[in-house]
N, C-alpha and C positions, 0 to 999 in steps of 0.2 A: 730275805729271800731264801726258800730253803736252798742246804746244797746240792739236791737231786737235778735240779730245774736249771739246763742249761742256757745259757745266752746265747740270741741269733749274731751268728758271726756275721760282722755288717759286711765283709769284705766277699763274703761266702755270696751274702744276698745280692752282693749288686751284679755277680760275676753269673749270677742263677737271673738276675734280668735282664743282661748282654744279651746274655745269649737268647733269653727268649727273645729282644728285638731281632738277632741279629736272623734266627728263625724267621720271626715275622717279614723282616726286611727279602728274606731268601727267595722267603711265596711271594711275597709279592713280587719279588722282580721274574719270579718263576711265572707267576699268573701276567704279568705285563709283556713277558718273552711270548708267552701264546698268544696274545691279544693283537700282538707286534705279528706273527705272523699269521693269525689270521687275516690282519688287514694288510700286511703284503701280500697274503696271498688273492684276499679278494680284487685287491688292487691289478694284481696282477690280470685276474682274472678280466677283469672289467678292460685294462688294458689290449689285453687278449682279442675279445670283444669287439672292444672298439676297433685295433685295427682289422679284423674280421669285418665289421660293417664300413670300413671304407674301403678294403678289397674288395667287398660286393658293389659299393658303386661306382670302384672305378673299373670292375669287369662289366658292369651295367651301361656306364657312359660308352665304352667302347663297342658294346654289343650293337646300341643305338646306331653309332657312326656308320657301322655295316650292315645296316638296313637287314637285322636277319629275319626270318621267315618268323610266324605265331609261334612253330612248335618251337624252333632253336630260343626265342625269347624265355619264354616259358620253363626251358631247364635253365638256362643262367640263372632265372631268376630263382626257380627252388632249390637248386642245388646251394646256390649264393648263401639264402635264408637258412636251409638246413644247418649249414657253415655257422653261419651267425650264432642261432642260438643252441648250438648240438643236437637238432633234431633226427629222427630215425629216417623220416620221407616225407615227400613232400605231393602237392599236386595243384595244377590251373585250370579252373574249368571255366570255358569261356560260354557265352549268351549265346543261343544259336539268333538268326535274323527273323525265327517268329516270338523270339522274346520268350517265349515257352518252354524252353527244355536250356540246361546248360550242360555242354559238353566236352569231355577230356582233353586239352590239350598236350598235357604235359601229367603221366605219373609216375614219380623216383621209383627206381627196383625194391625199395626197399619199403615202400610208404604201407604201412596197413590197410587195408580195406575201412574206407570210409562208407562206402553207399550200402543201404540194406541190397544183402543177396538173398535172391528166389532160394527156394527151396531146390530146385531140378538142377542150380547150377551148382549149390552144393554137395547135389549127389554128385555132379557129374566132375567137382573138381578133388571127389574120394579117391576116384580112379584114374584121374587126370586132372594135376595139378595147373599143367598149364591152362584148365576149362576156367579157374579162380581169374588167374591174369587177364585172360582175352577178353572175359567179360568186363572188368575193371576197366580195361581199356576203351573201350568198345562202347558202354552203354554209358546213355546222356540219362540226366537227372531235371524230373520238374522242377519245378523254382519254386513249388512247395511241398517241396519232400526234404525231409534227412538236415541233419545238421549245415550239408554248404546250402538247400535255400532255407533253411533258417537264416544263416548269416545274411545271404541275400535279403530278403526280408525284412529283416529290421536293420538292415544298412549300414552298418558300426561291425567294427573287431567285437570277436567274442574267444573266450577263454571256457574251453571244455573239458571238464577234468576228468571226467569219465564216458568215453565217446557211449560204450554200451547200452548206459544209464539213459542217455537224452532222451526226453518225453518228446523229441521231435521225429523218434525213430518209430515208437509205442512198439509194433509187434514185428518192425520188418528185419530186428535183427536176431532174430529165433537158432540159438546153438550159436550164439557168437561169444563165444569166452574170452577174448583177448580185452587183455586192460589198458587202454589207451586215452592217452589225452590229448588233446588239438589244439592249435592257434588257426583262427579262420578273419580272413580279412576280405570285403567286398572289394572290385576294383573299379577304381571310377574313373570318369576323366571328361570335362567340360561337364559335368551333371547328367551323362550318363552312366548307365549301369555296364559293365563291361564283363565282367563276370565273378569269380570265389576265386583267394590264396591259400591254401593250406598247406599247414606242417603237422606234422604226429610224432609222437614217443611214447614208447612202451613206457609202463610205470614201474617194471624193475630199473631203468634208465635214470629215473629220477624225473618227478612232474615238470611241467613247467612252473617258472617263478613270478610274480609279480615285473624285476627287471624283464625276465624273458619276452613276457607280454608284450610290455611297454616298448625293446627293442624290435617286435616282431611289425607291431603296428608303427609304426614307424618306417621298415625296410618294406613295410606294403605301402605303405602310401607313395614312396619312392617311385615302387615297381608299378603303381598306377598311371603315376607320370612317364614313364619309359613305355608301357604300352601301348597309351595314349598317344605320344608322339609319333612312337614306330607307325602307328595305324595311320597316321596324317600324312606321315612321309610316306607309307607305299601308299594311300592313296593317289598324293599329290604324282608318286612315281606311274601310278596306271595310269591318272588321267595326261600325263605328259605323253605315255607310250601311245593312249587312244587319238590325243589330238593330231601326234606324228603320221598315225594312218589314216584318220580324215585328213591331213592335210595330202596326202598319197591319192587319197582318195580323189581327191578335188582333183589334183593335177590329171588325174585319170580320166574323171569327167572331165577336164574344160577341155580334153586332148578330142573328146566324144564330140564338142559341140565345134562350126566351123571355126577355122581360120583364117578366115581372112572373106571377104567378099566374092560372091561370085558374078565371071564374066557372062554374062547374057546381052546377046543383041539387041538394042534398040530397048535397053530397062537400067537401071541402075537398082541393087539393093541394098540394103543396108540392116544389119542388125544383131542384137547387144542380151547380154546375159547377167543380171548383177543381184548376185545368192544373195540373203537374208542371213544363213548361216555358212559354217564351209561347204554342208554339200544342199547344192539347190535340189528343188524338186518340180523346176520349168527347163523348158527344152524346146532348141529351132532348132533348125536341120535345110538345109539345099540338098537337092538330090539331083542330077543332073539326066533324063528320062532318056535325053538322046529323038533323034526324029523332031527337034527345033522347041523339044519339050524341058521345063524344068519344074518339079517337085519343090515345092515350099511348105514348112510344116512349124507349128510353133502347138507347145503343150503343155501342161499343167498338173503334174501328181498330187492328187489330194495329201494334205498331210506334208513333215516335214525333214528334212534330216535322213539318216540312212537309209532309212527303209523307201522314203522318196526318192532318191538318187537312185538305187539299184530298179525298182519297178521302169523308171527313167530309160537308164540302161536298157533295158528289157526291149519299153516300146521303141526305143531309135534302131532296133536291130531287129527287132521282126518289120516296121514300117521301109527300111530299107531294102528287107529281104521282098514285100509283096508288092512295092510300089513300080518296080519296072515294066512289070508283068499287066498291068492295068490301067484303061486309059479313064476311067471314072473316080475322081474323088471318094464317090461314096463308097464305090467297089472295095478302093483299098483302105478305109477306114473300117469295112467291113470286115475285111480280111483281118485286118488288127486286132480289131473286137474277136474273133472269133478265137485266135491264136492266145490274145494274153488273160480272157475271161477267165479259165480254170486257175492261174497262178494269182490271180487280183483277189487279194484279202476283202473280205464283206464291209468293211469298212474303209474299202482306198475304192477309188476312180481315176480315170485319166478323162479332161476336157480337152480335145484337139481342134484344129482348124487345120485342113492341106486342100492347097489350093494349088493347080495343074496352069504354069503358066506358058501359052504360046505364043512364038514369036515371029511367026507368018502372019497372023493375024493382029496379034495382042490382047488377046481375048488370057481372062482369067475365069478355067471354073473352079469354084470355092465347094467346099463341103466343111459342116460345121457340126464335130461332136461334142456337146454342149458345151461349145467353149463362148467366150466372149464373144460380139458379135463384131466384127470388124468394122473399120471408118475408111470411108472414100471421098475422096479428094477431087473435087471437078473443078479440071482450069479453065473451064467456058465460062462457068456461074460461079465459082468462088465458095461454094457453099461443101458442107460434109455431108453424107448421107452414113444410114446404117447399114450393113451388109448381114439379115438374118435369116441366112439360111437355116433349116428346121434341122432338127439332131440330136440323137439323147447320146449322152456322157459314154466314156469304153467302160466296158468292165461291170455294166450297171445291169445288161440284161444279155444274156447268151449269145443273141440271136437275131431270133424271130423279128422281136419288137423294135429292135436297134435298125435293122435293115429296112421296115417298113415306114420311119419316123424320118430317118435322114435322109435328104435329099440333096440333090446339086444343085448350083448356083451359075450361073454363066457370067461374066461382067464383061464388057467391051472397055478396053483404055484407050480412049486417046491421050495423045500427048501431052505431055503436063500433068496429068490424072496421077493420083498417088492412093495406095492401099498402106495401114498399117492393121499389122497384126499386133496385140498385148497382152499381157496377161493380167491375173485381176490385182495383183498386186501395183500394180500402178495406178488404179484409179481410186483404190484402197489404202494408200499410202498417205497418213498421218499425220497432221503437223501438232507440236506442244498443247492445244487446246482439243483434241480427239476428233479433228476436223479433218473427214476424207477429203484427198486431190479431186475425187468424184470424175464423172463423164464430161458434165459440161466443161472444165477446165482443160480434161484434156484433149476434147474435141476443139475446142478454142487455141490453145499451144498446135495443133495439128493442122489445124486451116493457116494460122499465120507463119508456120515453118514450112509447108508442102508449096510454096511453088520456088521454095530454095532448092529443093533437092529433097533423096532419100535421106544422105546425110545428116542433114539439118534438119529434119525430123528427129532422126532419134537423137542427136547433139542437145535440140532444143526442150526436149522432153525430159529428157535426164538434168540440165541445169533448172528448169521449173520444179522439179520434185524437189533436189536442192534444196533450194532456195524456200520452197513449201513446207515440209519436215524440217529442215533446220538440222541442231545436233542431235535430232531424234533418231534412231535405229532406225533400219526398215523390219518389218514382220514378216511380211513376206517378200518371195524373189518378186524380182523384178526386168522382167523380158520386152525388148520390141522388136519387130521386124516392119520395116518399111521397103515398100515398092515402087520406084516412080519408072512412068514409060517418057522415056525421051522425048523432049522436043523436036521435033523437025529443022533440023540445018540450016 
């Protein structure tokens, strides 16, 4: 070997490849300390996160509990979300009830302009900013315009990275420069459509990510169920409030119709009122005329439920107001008709029967606006006859034709003789197989209850329906008024 050519000092080499490990070992534990705190810090992050999205449900669960209003719901719940995934702002547009337009309920201060703006309002928000907000707030969106009825539309979360860009906008966002991206979630609940979730962030902010998506559509589907509920429970809350005022209501009317029986000499009468729903849309009435006279009246509002009850009302207080004054049935059916024709909807009627009872005589005159025709009761023959005096309906005709149609009825009672008044709901009343109580049946229950009494007329009539229907409803009210003239001593 020459002498030039030195030898590798082995102890040189091994000490020149320590060190290169102990280099390599260095980065590496260098590059494992980032790696380390990358994933603590994502960790964290996620951490973060997470308990962020169970703050939002348990500010959500308690929102529920205190039954808050659409709007109060609507910012929990975007502010919530904002929260969750760091968004800039948020909004809820909810379904109007023609299904056609969805409308603002809820938008963060801070949320960008989602919906294409007109041109006019852009000029007008150059010079007035606040023209931008009012209208944001303000205007509803068709359900196929703009990115929320896009989302609407095809049903599912969708992930918008560039709001400006969307091909669902094409021209209506003309001069909008802002670089924005969105989370949009539909809200549904039992398989309807309820309305749009949105969030936005600016894209110097940082886009949204895959997780962000994935926790976003998630804390909507939440909020789907929480508005869903809320909407059940103030339902279930109005219709608790409405049933408390029909049941007000009722008490109002049953206070309208008599209490108790009236004393008339040498008659006994009897009779009964039994609604279909809370508020009926039949009506008796005694009226006592004075001059040994008594007013008897029984009637029938087409139609059922409120708007029956008040029309109701209406005729027991104009018929009370012209019934003194008049010694003719028809007279004061006229005067009814004349009084409640202007307020009677084109599709309501009243069918009445008032009959003028005297008791010097015992004569009854009957007058009949198209109501059912009454049943009389002879205790010499045993037999029922019909009572059908001639009469068009109230409320059917002005006037004229109503006065020239109705007519009076006279009937002489002797003793034992019995009249019932009903309304149609009793001979119309149903049993399990769609089988009316009908006429004949209860012209039959009537001949074999009427020489007990008034009483027993209507006692017996009411347990044969009973007993006929079964545990079927009634559909409609159900009225009698019975009259019997006393026996002789």
């Amino acid at each position: 070997m020459p002498p030039f050519l030195l030898q590798p000092d082995p102890t040189l080499i091994g000490l020149l490849a320590s060190l290169a490990l102990i280099s390599a070992l260095l980065l590496a534990l260098q590059n494992q300390r980032r790696r380390n705190r990358r994933i603590r810090n994502r960790f964290n992050e996620f951490e973060g996160e997470e308990q962020r999205m169970f703050s939002f449900l348990h500010d959500l669960g308690e929102a529920i509990e205190n039954e808050p209003s659409p709007t109060v719901l609507s910012r929990i719940i975007v502010d919530g979300i904002d929260k969750v995934v760091k968004a800039r702002g948020g909004a809820v547009y909810f379904l109007g009830e023609d299904q056609s337009y969805l409308h603002p309920s809820y938008i963060s201060n801070d949320c960008p302009p989602l919906i294409g703006i007109p041109v006019e309002v852009r000029k007008k928000a150059a010079r007035d900013p606040k023209a931008l907000e009012s209208h944001l707030r303000l205007a509803r969106v068709a359900v196929d315009e703009g990115i929320i009825g896009h989302c609407l539309a095809v049903g599912e979360a969708i992930h918008v990275t560039d709001v400006k860009s969307h091909p669902s906008f094409r021209d209506a966002f003309i001069g909008y420069s802002d670089d924005v991206s969105a989370l949009l979630a539909p809200l549904r609940h039992a398989g309807k459509d309820l309305g749009v979730l949105i969030v936005a962030r600016s894209h110097r902010d940082g886009r949204f990510n895959h997780n962000d998506f994935a926790v976003f559509r998630s804390a909507a589907e939440q909020s789907s169920f929480a508005i869903g509920n809320a909407r059940v429970h103030r339902q279930a809350h109005e219709m608790r409030l409405i049933e408390s005022e029909l049941q007000n209501a009722r008490e109002v009317q049953r206070v309208l119709l008599p209490q108790g029986e009236p004393v008339v000499p040498g008659f006994r009468i009897s009779g009964t009122n039994l609604p279909a729903r809370i508020i009926s849309g039949d009506y008796f009435d005694y009226i006592d005329l004075g001059s040994h006279q008594h007013g008897i009246a029984i009637a029938d509002v087409s139609g059922k439920g409120v708007a029956a009850g008040l029309l109701m009302a209406m005729c027991r207080s104009v018929l009370r107001s012209v019934a003194p004054a008049r010694q003719s049935p028809t007279e004061v059916l006229a005067a009814v008709n004349r009084l409640l024709y202007p307020d009677i909807r084109e599709d309501m009627f009243i069918s009445m029967a008032y009959g003028i009872l005297d008791t010097t005589d015992g004569s009854l005159i009957l007058a009949r606006a198209g109501h059912d025709p009454a049943l009389l009761f002879r205790k010499e023959t045993g037999c029922v006859e019909t009572l059908r005096s001639p009469g068009l309906a109230l409320g059917v005709d002005a006037g004229p034709v109503f006065e020239r149609v109705t007519r009076d009825q006279r009937i002489e009672l002797l003793p034992g003789d019995c009249v019932l008044f009903y309304t149609d709901g009793v001979r119309e009343a149903a049993n399990q197989e769609d089988e009316e109580f009908g006429m004949e049946r209860m012209a039959e229950t009537f001949r074999l209850a009427a020489p007990m009494g008034a009483e027993a007329v209507v006692m017996r009539l009411q347990e044969d329906l009973i007993q006929f229907t079964g545990n079927r409803p009634n559909l409609d009210d159900v009225t009698l008024v019975a009259i019997e003239r006393k026996r002789c001593s």
